[in-house]
N, C-alpha and C positions, 0 to 999 in steps of 0.2 A: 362796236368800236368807237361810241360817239366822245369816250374820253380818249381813244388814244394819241402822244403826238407822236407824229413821225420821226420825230429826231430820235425815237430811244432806239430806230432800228440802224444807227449808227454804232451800236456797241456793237452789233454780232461783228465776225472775221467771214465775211463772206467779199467774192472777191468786188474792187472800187467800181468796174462798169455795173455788176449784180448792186450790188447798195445803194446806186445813186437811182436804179430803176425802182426799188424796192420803193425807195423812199419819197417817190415821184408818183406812186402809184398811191401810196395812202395818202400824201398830200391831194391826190384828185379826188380819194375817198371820200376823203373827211368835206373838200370843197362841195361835193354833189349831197353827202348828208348836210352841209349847212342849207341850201338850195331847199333841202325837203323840209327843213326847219322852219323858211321863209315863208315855205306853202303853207303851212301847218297854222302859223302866226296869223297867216293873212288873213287865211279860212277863218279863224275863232273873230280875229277883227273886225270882221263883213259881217256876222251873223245879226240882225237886227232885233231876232226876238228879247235878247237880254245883253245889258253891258255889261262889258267883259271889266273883272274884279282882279285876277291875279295873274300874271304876266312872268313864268316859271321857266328860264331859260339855263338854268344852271350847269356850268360845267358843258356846255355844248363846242367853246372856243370857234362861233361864228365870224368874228373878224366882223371889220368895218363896212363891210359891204352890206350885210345881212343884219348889221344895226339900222342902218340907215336904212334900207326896206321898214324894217318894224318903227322908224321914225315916223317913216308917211304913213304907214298903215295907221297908226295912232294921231294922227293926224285927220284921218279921212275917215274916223270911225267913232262910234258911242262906246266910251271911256268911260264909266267911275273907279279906277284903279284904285286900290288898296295897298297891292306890293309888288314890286318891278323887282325884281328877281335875276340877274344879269353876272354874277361872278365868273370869274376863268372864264372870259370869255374874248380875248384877246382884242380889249376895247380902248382904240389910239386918244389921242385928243380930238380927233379930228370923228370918231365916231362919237364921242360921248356927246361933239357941239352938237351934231346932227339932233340928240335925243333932249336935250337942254333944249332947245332951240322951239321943239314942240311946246313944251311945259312954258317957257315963256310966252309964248303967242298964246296960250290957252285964255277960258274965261269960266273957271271956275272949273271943270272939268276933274283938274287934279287937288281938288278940298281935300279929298276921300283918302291920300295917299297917304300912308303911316309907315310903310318901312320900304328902304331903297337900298340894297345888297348890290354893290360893286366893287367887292373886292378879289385880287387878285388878277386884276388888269394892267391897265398900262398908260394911267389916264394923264399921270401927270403933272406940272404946276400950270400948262394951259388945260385940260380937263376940269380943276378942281376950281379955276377961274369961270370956266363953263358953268359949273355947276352952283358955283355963288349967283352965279344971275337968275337961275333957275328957282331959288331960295324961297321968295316973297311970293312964290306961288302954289306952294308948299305949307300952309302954315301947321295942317296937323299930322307933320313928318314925326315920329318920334322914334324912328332907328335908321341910322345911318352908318354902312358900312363902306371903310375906304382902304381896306387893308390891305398891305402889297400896293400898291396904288405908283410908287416912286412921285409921292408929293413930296416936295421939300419948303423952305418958308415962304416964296414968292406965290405958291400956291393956296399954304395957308392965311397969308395976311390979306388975302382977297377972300375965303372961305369963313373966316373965323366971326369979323362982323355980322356976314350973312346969316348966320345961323341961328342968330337971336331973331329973325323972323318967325320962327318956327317952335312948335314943341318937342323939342327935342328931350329925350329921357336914355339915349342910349348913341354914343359917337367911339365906333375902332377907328381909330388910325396906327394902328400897331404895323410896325413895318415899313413905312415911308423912311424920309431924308429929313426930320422937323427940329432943328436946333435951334439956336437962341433966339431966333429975331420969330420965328412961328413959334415957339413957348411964348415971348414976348407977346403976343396978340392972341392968343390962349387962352393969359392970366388976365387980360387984361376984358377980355370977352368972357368969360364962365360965369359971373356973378350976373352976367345979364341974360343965362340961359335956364332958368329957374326952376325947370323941370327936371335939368339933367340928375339923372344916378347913377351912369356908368360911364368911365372913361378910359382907355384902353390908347397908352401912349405909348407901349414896350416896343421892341425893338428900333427905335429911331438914334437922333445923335444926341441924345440930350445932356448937358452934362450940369456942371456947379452953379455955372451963370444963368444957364435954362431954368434949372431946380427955383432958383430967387424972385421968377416972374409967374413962374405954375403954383409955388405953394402960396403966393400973396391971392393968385384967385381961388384954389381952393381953400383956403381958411377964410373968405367972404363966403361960400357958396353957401346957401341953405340946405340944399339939398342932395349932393355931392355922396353919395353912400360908398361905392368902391372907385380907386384909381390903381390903374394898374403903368406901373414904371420900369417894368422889366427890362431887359438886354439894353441897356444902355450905358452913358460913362459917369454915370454917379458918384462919387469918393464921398471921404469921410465928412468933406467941409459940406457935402450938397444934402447929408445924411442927416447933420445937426440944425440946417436949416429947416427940412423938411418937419424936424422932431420940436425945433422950437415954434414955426409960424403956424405945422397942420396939427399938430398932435397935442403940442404944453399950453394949446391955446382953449384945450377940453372941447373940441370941437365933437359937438354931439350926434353929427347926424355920420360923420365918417365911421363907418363897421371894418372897411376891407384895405389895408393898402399893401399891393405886391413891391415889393425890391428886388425878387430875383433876378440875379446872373446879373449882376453888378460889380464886378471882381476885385473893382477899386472901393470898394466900402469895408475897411476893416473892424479889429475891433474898436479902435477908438467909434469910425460910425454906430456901431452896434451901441456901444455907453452909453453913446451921447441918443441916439433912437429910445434907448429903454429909459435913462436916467432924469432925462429932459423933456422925453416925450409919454411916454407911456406910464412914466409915473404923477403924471397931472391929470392923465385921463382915460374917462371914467369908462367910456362908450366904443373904441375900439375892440374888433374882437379876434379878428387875424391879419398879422402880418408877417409876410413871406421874406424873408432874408437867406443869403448864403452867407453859413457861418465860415471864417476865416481858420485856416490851418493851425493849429497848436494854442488856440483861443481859450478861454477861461470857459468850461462845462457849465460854470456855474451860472456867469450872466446868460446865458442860453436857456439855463432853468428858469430864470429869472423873471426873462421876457414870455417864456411860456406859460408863466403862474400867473402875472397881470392879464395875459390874454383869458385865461382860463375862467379866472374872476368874472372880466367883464363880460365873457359869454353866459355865466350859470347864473350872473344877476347877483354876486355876491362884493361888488366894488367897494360895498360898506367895511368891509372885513380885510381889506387889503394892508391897512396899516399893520395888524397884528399877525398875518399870512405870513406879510414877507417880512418881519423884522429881522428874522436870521441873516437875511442877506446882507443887513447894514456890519454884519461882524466882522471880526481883523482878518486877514490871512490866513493866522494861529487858526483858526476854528473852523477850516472849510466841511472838513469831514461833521463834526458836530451842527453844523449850522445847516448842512444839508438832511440831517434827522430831525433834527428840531424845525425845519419846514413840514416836513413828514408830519409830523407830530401836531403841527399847528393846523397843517391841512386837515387831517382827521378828526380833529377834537372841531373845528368850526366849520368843513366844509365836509360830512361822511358819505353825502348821497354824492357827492364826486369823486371819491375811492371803492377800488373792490381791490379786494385781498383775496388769494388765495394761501392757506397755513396747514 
């Protein structure tokens, strides 16, 4: 039962005195299984013959009490940790200071540490303050998760600079509260985290004026390979920026960028993504869009042929691929055989036929 919460035994219809005992009973359950978790932690903490490397608490939903136990235990133990491991673990601000708080006092202890998994908590814009102080002692972090987390900008514009202490090569915050003023310090921090390749910004509030401060750091970054921009308020204006500063800019190292479930990005953003973007460059190789309702099939072929390209290593060939598509109206049907045609004649080992 160590994932179950108690509130899902709110749906049965049993009667309100039964339910609230039912639910009082696993709530002590789960309290007495955190308790054995504690012992378990402390035990591997104390052990002197070798220090302890990987710190695997996932999905246990200990609560703050039983953080703060594994704060002192780490604390009062021979440490080279690797990865802290702590997701769904219903972790306030007030537990995560508890675990920060260690990490800063430390003296070298946490060198070793390369990935910190906290998401799905409840840490915060004071949690993620916690854990900016925490940063500078950290330097060979390179995966950091903060997903679910309910950070919003006060929390990032204290995390954002931080970060550049670190080797970071991998940052989720998919799922906080991060609009303009945390895009703001985003864009403004990413060219100075030179390691990074992954960034994972989807569902937050980000929208047109966010998009103006994130694609100016990502078209600096060097090394920038996938951003992920999903569930957010994107439209067509934040769509064309994105197409002009990340993409018309040939920026060579970006492979992946997601747009899904962006609902406000029509077709004009799709034009303007494939016409402005994807037709100057050479090095993208997927991007995720939802197509808009009663939309042109054909720009959708469109953007699919450049991606197609850039992924088989044939970007040399794209002028004469896609010439069909610069045709009038008059020609859709003919201009979608004559791609056919152009595909097979210069690109065969990317066609199978069945006849």
């Amino acid at each position: 039962f160590s994932n179950v919460d108690p509130n899902i035994f709110r749906n049965f219809t049993i009667p309100t005195l039964l339910q609230r005992y039912v639910i009082e009973f696993f709530s002590i359950l789960l309290s007495e299984m955190s308790r054995g978790i504690d012992t378990e932690i402390l035990r591997c903490l104390h052990k002197d013959d070798e220090a302890l490397k990987i710190i695997n608490l996932s999905n246990r939903r200990c609560g703050d009490a039983a953080i703060s136990i594994l704060a002192s235990a780490m604390k009062n133990s021979r440490c080279e940790l690797t990865d802290l491991e702590l997701p769904l673990n219903c972790i306030s601000p007030r537990g995560l200071a508890s675990l920060a708080a260690v990490i800063c006092n430390s003296h070298g202890e946490y060198d070793c540490m390369v990935r910190v998994r906290l998401n799905s908590n409840d840490i915060g814009d004071a949690g993620a303050c916690s854990l900016a102080l925490a940063m500078r002692k950290l330097p060979n972090l390179k995966e950091l998760h903060l997903a679910n987390n309910s950070i919003g900008d006060d929390g990032i514009l204290s995390l954002a600079p931080k970060l550049t202490l670190t080797s970071l090569e991998y940052l989720d915050l998919y799922g906080n509260r991060i609009g303009i003023i945390g895009s703001k310090a985003l864009g403004q921090n990413l060219p100075n985290l030179s390691l990074l390749k992954e960034l994972n910004l989807s569902g937050n509030q980000i929208d047109d004026e966010a998009i103006t401060y994130l694609s100016k750091g990502i078209a600096k970054h060097s090394a920038l390979k996938k951003v992920c921009l999903g569930f957010n308020n994107i439209s067509n204006r934040g769509a064309e920026i994105l197409a002009v500063e990340c993409l018309g800019c040939n920026n060579e190292h970006l492979d992946s960028l997601n747009l899904h479930n962006n609902p406000n990005i029509g077709e004009l953003g799709t034009r303007a993504l494939i016409q402005r973007g994807l037709a100057c460059n050479y090095f993208l190789k997927e991007m995720n869009i939802d197509w808009v309702r009663g939309a042109d099939q054909l720009l959708l072929e469109e953007m699919n042929m450049y991606l197609e390209l850039n992924r088989g290593g044939r970007s040399t060939l794209r002028d004469e691929v896609l010439e069909p598509f610069a045709w009038s109206e008059i020609f859709r049907e003919v201009s979608m055989l004559s791609s056919v045609y152009h595909l097979v004649r210069f690109c065969p080992e990317m066609c199978e036929f069945n006849i």
